[in-house]
N, CA and C atoms as an extended XYZ file, in Angstrom:
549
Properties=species:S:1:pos:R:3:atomname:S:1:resname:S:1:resid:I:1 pbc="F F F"
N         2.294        8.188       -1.204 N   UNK     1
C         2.472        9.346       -2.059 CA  UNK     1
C         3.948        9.738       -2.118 C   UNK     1
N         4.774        8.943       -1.188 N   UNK     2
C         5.810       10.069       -0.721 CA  UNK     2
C         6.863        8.698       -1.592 C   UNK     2
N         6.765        7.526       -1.513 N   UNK     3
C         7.225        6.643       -2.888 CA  UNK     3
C         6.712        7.281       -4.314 C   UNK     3
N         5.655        7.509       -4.713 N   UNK     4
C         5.177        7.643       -5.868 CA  UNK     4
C         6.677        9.107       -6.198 C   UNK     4
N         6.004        9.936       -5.514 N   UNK     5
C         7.193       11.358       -5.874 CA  UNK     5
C         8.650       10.926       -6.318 C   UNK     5
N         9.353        9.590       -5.005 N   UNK     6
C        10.449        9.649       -5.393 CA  UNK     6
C        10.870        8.936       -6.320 C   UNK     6
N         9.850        7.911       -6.734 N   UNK     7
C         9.648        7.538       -7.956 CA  UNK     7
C        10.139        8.345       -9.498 C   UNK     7
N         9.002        8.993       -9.391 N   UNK     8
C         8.881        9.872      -10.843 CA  UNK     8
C        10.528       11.058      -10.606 C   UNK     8
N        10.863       11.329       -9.323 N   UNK     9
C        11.655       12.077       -9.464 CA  UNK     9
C        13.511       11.493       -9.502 C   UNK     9
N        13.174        9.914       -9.095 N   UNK    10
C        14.174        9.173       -9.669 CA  UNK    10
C        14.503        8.205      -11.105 C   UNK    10
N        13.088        8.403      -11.566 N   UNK    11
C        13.201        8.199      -13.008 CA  UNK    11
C        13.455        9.089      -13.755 C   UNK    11
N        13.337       10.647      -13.288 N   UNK    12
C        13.880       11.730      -14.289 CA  UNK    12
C        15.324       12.116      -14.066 C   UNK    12
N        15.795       11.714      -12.869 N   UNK    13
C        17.364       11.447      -12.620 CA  UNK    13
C        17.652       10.930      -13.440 C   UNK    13
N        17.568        9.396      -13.506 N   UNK    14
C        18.290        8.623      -14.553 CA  UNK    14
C        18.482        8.914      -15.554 C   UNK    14
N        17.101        9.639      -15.919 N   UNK    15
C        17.149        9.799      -17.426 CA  UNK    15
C        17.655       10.785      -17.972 C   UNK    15
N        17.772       11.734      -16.913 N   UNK    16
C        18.507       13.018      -17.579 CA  UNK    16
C        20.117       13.123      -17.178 C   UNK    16
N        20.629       11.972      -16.451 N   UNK    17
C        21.561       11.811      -16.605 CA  UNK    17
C        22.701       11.819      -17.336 C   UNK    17
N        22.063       11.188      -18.671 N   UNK    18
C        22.662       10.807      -19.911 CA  UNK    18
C        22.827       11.610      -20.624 C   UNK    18
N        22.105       12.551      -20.108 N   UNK    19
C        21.824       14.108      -21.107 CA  UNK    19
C        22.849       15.182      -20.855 C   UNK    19
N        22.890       16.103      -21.982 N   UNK    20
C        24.276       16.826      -21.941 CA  UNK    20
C        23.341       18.093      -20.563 C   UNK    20
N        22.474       18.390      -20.929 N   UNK    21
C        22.381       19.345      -19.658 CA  UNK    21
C        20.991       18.714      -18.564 C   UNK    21
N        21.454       17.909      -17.717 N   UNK    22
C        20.833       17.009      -17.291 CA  UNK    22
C        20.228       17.916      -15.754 C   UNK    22
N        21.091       18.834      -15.368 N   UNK    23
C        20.880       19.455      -13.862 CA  UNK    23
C        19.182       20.355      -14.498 C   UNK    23
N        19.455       21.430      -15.745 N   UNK    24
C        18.232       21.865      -16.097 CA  UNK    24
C        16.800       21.496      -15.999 C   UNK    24
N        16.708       20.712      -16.491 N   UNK    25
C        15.787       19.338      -16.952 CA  UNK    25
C        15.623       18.595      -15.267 C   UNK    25
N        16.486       18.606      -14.742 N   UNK    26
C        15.717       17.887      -13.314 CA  UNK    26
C        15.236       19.300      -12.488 C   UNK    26
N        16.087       20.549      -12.496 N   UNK    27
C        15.321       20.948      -11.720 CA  UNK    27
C        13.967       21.832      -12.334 C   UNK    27
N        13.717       21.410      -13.451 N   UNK    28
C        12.372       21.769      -14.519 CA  UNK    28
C        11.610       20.296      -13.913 C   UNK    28
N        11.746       19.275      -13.725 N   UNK    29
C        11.074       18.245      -13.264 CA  UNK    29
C        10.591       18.649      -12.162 C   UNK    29
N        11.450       18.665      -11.162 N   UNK    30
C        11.315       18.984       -9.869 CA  UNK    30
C        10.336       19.888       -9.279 C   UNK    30
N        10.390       21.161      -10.308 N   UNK    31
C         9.169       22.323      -10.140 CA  UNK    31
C         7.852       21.634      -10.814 C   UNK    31
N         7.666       20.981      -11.394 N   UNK    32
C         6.989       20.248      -12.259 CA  UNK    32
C         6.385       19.472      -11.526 C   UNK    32
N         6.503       18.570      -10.530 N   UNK    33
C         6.582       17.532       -9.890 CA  UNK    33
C         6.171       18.541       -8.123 C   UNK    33
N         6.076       19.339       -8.017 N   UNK    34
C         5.663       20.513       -6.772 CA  UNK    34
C         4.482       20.906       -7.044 C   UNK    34
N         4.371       21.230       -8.592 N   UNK    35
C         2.923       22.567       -9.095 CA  UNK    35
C         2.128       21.132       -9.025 C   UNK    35
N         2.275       19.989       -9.395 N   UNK    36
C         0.895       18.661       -9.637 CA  UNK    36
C         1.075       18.502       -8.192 C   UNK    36
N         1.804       18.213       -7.381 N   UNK    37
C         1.395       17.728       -5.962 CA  UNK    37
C         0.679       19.314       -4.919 C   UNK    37
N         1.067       20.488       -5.725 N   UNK    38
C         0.285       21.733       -5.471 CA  UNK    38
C        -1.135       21.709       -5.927 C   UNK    38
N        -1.359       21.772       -7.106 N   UNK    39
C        -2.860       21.213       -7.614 CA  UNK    39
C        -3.184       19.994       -6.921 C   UNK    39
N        -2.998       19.364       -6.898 N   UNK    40
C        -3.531       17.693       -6.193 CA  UNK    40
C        -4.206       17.818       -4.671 C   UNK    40
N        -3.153       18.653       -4.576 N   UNK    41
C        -3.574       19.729       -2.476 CA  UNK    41
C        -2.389       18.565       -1.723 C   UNK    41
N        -1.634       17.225       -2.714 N   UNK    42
C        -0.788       16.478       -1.774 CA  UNK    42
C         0.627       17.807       -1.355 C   UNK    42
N         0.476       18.845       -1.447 N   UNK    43
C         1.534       20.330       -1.409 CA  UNK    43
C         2.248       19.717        0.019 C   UNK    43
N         0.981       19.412        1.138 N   UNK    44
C         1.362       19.104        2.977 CA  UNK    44
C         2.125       18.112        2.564 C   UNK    44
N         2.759       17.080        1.796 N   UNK    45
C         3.517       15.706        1.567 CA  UNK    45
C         4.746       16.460        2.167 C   UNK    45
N         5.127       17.501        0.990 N   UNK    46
C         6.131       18.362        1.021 CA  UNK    46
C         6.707       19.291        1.756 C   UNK    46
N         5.752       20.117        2.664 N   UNK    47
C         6.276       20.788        3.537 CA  UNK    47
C         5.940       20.368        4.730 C   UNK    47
N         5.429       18.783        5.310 N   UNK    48
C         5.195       19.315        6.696 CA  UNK    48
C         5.838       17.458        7.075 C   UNK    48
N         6.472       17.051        5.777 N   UNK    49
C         7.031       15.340        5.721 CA  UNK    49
C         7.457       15.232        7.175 C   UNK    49
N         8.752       16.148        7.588 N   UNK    50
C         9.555       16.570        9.117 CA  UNK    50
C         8.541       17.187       10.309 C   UNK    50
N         7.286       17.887       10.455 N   UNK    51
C         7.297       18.974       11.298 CA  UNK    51
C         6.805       18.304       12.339 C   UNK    51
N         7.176       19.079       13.221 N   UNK    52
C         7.106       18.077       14.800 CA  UNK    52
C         5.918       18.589       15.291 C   UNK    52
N         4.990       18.958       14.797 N   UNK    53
C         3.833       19.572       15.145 CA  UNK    53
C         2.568       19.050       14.296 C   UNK    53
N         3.310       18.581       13.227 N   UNK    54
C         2.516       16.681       12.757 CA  UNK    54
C         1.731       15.624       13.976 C   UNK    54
N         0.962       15.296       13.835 N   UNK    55
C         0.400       14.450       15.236 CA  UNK    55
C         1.177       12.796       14.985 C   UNK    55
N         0.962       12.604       13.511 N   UNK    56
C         1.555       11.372       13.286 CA  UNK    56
C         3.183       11.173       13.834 C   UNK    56
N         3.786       12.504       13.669 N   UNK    57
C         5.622       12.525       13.536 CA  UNK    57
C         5.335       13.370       15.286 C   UNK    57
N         4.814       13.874       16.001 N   UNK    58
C         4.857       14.188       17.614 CA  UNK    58
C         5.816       12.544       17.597 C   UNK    58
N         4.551       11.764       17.516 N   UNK    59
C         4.839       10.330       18.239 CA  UNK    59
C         6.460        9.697       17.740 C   UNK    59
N         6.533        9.658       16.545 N   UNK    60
C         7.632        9.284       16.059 CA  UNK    60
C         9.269        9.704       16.466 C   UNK    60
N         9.095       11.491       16.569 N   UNK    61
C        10.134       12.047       17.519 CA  UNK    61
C        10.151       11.599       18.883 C   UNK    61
N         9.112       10.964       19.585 N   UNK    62
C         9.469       10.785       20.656 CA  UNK    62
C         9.850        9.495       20.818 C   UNK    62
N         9.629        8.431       19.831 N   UNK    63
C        10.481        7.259       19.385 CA  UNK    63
C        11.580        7.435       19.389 C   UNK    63
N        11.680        8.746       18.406 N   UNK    64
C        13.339        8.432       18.022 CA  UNK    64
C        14.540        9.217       19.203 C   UNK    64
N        13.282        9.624       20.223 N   UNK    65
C        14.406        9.751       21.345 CA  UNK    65
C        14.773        8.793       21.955 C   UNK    65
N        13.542        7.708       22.218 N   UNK    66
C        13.836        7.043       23.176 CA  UNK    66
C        14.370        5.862       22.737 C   UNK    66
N        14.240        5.587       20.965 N   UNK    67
C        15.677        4.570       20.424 CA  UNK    67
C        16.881        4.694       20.741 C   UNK    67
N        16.879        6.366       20.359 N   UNK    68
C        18.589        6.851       20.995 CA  UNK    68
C        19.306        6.652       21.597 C   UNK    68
N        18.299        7.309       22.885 N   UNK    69
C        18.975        6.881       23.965 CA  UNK    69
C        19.291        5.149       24.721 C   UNK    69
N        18.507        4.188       23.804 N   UNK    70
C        18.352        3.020       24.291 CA  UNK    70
C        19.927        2.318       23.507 C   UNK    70
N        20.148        3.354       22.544 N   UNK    71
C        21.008        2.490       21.373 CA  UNK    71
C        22.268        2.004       21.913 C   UNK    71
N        22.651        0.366       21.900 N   UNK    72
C        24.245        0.112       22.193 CA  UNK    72
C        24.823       -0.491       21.018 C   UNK    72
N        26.296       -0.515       21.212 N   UNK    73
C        27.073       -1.298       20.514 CA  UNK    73
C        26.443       -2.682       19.722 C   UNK    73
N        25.908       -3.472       20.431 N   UNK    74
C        25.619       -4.955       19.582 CA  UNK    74
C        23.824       -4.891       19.657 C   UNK    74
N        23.377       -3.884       19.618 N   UNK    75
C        22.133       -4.072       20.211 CA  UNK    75
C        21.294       -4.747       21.026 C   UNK    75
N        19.983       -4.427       20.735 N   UNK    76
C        19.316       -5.248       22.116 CA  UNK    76
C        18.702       -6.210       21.741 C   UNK    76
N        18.703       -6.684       20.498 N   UNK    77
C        18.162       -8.130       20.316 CA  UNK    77
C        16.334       -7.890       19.346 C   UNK    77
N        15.823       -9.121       19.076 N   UNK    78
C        14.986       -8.709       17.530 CA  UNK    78
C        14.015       -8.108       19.083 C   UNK    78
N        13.769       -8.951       19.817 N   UNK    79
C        12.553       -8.464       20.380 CA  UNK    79
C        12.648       -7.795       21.548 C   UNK    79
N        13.467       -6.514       21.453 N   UNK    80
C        13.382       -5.686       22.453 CA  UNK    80
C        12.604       -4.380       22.783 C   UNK    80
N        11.932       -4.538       23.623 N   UNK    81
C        11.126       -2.982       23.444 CA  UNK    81
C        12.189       -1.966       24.307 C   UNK    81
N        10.918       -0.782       24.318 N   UNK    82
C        11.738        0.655       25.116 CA  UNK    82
C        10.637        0.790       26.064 C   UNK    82
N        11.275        0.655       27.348 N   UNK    83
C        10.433        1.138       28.626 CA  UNK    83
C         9.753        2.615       28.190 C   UNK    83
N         8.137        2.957       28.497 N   UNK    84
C         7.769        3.929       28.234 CA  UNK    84
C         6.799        4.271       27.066 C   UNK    84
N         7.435        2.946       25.927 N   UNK    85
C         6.820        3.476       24.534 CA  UNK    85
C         6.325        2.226       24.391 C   UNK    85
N         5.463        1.786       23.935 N   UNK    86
C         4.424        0.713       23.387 CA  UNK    86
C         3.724        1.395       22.114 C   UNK    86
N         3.982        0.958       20.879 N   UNK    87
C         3.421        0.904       19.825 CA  UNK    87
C         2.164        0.126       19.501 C   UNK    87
N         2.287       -1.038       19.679 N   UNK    88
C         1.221       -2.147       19.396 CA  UNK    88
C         1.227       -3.268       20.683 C   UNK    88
N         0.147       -3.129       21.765 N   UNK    89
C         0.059       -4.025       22.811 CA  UNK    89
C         0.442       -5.396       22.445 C   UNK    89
N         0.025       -5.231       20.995 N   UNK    90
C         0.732       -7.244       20.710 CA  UNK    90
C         1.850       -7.513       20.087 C   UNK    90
N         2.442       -6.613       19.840 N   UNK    91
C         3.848       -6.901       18.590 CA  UNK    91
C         4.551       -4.898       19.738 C   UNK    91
N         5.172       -4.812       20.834 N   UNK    92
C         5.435       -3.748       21.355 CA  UNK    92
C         7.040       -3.720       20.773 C   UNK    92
N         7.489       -4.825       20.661 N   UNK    93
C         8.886       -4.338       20.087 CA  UNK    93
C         9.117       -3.421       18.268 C   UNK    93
N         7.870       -3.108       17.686 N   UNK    94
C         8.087       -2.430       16.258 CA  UNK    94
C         7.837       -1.238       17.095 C   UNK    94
N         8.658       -0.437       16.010 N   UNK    95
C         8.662        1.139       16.306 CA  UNK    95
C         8.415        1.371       14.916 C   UNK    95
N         7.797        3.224       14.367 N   UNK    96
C         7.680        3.455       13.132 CA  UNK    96
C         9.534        3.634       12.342 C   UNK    96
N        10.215        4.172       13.177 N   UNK    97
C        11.209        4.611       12.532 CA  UNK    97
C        11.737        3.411       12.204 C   UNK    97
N        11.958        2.610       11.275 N   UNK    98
C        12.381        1.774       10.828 CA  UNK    98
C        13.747        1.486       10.950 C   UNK    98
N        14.466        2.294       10.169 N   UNK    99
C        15.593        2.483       10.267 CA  UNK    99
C        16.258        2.485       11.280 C   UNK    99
N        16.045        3.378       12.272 N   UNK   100
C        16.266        3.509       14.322 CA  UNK   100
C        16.278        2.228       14.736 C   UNK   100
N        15.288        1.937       14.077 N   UNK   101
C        14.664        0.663       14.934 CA  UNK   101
C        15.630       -0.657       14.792 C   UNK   101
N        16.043       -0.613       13.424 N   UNK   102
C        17.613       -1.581       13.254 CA  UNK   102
C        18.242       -1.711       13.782 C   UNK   102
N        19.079       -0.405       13.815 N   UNK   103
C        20.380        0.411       14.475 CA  UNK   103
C        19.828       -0.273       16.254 C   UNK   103
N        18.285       -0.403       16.516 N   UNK   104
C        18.537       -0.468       18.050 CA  UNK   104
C        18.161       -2.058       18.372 C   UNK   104
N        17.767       -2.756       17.656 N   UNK   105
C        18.178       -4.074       17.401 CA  UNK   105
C        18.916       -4.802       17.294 C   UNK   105
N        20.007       -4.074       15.934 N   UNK   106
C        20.908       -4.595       15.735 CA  UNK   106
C        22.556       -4.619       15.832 C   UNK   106
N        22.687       -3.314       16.649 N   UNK   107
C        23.699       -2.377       16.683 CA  UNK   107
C        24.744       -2.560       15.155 C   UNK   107
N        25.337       -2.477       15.589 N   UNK   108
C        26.698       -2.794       14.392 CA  UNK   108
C        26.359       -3.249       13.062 C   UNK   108
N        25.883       -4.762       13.604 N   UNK   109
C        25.313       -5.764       12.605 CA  UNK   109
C        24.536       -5.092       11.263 C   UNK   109
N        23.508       -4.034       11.873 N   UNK   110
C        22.576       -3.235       11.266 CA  UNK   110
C        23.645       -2.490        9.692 C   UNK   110
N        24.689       -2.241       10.254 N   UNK   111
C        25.255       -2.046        8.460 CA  UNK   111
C        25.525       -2.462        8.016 C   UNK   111
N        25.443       -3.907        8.049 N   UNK   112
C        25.385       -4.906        6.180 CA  UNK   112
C        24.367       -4.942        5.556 C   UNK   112
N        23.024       -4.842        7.420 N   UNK   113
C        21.810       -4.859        6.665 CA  UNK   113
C        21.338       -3.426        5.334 C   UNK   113
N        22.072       -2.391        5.435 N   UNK   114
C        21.994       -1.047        5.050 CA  UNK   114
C        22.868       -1.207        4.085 C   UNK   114
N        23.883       -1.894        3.956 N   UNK   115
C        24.937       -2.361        2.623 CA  UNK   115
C        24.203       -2.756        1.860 C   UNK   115
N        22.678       -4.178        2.055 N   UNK   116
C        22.151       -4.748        1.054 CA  UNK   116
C        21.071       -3.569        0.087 C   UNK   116
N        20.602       -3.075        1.004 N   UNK   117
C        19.751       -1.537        0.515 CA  UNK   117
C        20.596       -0.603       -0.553 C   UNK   117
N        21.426       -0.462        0.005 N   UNK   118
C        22.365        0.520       -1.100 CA  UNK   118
C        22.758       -0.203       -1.935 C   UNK   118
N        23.555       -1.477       -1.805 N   UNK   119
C        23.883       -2.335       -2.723 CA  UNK   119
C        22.605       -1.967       -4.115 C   UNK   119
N        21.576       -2.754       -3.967 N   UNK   120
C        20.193       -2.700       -4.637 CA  UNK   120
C        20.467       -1.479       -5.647 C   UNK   120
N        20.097       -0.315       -4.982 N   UNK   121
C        20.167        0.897       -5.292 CA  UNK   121
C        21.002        1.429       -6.152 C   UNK   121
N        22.294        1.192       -5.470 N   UNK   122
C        23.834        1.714       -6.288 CA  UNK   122
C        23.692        0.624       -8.004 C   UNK   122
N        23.222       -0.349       -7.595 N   UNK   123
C        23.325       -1.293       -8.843 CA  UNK   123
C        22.313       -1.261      -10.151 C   UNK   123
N        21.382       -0.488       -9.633 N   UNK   124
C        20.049       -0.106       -9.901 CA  UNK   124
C        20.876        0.914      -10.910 C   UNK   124
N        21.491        1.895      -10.325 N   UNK   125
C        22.126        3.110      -10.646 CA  UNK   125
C        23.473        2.440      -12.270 C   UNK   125
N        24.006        1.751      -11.602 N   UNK   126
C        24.802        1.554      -12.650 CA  UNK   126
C        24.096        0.527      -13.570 C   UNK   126
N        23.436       -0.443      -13.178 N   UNK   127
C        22.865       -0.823      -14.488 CA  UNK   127
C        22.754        0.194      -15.806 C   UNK   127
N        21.664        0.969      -15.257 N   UNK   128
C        21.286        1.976      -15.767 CA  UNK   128
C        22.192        2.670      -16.548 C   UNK   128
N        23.276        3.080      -16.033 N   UNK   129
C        24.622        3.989      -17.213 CA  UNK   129
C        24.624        2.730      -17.981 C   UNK   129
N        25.060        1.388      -17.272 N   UNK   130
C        26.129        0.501      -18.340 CA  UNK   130
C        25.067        0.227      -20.061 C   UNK   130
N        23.606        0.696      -19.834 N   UNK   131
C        22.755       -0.143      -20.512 CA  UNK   131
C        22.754       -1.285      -21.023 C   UNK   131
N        22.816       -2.184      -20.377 N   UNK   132
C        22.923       -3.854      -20.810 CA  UNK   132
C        21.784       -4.181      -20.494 C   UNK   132
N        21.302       -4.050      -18.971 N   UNK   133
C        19.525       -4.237      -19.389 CA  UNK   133
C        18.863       -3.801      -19.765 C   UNK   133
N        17.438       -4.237      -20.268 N   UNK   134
C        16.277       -3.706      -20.758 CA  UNK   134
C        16.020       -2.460      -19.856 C   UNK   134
N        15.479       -1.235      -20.723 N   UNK   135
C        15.125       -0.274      -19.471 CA  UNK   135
C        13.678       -0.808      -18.561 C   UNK   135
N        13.085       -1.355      -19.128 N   UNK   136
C        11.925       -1.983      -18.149 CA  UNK   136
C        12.352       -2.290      -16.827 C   UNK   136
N        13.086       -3.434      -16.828 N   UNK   137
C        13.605       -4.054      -15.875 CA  UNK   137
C        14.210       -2.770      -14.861 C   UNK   137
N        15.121       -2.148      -15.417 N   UNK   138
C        15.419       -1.104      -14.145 CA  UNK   138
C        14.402       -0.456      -13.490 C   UNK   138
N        13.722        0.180      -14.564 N   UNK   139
C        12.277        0.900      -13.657 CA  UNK   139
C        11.737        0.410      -13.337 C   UNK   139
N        11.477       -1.315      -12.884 N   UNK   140
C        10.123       -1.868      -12.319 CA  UNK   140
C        11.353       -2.151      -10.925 C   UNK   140
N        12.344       -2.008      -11.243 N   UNK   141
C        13.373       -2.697       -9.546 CA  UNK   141
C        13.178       -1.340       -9.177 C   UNK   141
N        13.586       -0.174       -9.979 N   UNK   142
C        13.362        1.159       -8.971 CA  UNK   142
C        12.075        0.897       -8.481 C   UNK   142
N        10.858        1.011       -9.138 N   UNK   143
C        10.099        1.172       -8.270 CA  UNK   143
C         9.595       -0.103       -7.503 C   UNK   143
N        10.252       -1.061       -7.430 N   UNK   144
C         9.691       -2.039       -6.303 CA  UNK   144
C        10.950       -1.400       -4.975 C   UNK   144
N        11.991       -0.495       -5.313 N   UNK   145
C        12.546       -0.054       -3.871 CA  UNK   145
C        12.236        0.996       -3.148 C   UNK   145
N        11.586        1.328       -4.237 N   UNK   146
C        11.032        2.732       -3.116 CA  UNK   146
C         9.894        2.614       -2.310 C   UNK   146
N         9.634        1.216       -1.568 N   UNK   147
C         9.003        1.242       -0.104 CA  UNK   147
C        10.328        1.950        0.957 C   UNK   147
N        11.600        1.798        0.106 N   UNK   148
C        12.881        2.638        0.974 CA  UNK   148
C        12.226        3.513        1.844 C   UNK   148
N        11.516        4.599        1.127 N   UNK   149
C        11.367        6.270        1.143 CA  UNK   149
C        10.558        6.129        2.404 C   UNK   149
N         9.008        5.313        2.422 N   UNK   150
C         7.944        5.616        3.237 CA  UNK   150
C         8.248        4.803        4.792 C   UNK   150
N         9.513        4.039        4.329 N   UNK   151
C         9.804        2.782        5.542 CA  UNK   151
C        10.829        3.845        7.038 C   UNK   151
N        10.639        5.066        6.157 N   UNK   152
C        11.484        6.238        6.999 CA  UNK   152
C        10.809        6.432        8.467 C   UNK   152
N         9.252        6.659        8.230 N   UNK   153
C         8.369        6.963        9.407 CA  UNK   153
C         7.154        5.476        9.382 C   UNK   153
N         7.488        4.468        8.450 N   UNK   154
C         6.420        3.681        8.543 CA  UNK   154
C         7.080        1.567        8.896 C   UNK   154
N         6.513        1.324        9.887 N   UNK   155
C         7.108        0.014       10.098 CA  UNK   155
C         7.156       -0.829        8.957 C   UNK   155
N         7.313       -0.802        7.480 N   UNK   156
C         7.775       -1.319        6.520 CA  UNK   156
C         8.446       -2.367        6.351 C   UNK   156
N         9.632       -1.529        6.665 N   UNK   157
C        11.038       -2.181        6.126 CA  UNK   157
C        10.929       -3.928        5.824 C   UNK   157
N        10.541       -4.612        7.053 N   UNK   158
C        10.796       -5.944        6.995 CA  UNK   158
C         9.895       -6.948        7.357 C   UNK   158
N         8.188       -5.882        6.464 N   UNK   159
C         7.381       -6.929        6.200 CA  UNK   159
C         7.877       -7.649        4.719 C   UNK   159
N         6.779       -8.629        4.711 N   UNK   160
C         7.123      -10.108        3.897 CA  UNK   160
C         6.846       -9.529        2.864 C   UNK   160
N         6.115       -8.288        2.037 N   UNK   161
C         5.530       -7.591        0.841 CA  UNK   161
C         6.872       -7.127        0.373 C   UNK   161
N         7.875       -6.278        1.245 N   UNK   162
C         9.132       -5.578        1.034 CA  UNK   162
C        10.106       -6.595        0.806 C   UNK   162
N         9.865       -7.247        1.856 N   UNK   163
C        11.362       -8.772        1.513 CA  UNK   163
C        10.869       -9.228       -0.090 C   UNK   163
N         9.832       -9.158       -0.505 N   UNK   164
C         9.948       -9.983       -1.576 CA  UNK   164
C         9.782       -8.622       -2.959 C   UNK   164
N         9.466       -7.609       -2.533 N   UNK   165
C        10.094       -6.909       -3.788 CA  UNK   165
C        11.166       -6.256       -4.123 C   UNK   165
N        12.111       -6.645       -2.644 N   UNK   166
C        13.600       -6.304       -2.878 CA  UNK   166
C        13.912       -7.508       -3.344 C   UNK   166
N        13.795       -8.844       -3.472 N   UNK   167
C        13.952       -9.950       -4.113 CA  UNK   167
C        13.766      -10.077       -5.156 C   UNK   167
N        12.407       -9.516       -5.602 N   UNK   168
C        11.925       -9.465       -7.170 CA  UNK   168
C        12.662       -8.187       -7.798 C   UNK   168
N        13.363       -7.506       -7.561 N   UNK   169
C        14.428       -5.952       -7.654 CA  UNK   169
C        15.461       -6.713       -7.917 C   UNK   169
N        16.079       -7.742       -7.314 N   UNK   170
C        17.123       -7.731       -7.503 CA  UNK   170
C        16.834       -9.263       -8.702 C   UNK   170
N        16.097       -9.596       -8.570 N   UNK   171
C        15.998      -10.686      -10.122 CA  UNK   171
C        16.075      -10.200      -11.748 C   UNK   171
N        15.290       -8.732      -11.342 N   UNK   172
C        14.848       -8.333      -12.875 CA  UNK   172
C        16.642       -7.521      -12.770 C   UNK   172
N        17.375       -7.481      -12.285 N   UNK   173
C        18.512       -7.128      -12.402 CA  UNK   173
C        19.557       -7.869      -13.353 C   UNK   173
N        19.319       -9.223      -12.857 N   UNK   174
C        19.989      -10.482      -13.030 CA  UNK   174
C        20.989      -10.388      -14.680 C   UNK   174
N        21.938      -11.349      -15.135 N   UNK   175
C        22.466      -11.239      -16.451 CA  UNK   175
C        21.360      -11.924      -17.330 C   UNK   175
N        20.375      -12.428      -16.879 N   UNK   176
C        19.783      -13.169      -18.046 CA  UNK   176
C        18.237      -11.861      -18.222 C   UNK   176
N        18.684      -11.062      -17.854 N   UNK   177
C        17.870       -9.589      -18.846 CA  UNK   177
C        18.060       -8.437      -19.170 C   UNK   177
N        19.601       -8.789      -19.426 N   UNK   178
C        20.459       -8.239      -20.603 CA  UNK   178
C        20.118       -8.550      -22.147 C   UNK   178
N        20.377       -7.088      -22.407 N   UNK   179
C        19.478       -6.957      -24.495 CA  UNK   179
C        20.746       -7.489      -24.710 C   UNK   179
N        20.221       -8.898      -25.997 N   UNK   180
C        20.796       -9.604      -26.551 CA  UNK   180
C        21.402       -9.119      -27.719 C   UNK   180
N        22.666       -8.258      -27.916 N   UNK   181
C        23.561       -7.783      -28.648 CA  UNK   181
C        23.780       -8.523      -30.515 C   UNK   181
N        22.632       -8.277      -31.607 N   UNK   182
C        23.009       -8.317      -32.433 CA  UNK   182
C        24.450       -8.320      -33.539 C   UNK   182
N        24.663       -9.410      -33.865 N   UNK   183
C        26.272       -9.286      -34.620 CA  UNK   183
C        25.887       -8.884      -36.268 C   UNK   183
């Protein structure tokens, strides 16, 4: 749910971008995009995403202490767990925080991996002003990246479903689906 939102609320970015009063119009989306997830009853998406009194996010804060404190310079390697915390008796080195979970893997290394993410994103973004591609193509790469959003509290990031729709994101990008410019 929490992709779907940033979805619709990053397709009305883009689009009102272009527009002479573009801030209006998003934050008319935005309220827009609150009252349906208010009717829907998804309202808890929104106010309780952070609260540490969540049963799902208890556990997760106490991950992300004990990544913290585990975190070094070059990290600890793909398959390192944290004394204390066991996630999955058979796979104990995934944690939910995804992101943490890089950073404590990979130390350093971990920001090229975070370069290729933004990369995606930022390019996503300027496609979009330059209009050379089809608008299809941008909105099907936006939304094949926003497993981004849910990979925050959910071990995501670097299953084989995500590797390959940041792959398929960055194809429909490509120069060969660029609108073919009439002379």
């Amino acid at each position: 749910m929490l992709a779907a939102f940033m979805v619709f609320l990053s397709i009305g970015f883009l689009n009102s971008a272009k527009e002479r009063f573009y801030f209006g119009k998003l934050v008319l989306l935005f309220l827009i995009l609150i009252l349906i997830l208010n009717i829907s009853g998804y309202i808890n998406i929104a106010t309780s995403i952070f609260s540490e009194v969540d049963i799902a996010n208890m556990e997760r804060y106490r991950q992300l202490h004990l990544l913290l404190e585990d975190i070094n310079l070059f990290g600890n390697g793909l398959g390192a767990t944290l004394p204390g915390s066991v996630r999955d008796i058979e796979r104990p080195y995934g944690f939910e925080l995804s992101y943490v979970n890089i950073v404590h893997k990979f130390g350093l290394i971990s920001f090229f991996l975070f370069y290729y993410y933004l990369y995606t994103v930022v390019k996503i973004y300027k496609e979009f002003k330059r209009n050379d591609i089809q608008k299809k193509y941008i909105y099907m790469s936006l939304g094949l990246m926003c497993y981004l959003f849910p990979a925050i509290g959910n071990p995501i990031l670097y299953s084989p479903q995500s590797v390959i729709m940041h792959v398929i994101a960055l194809f429909l990008l490509r120069p060969e689906c660029k609108i073919e410019k009439k002379n």
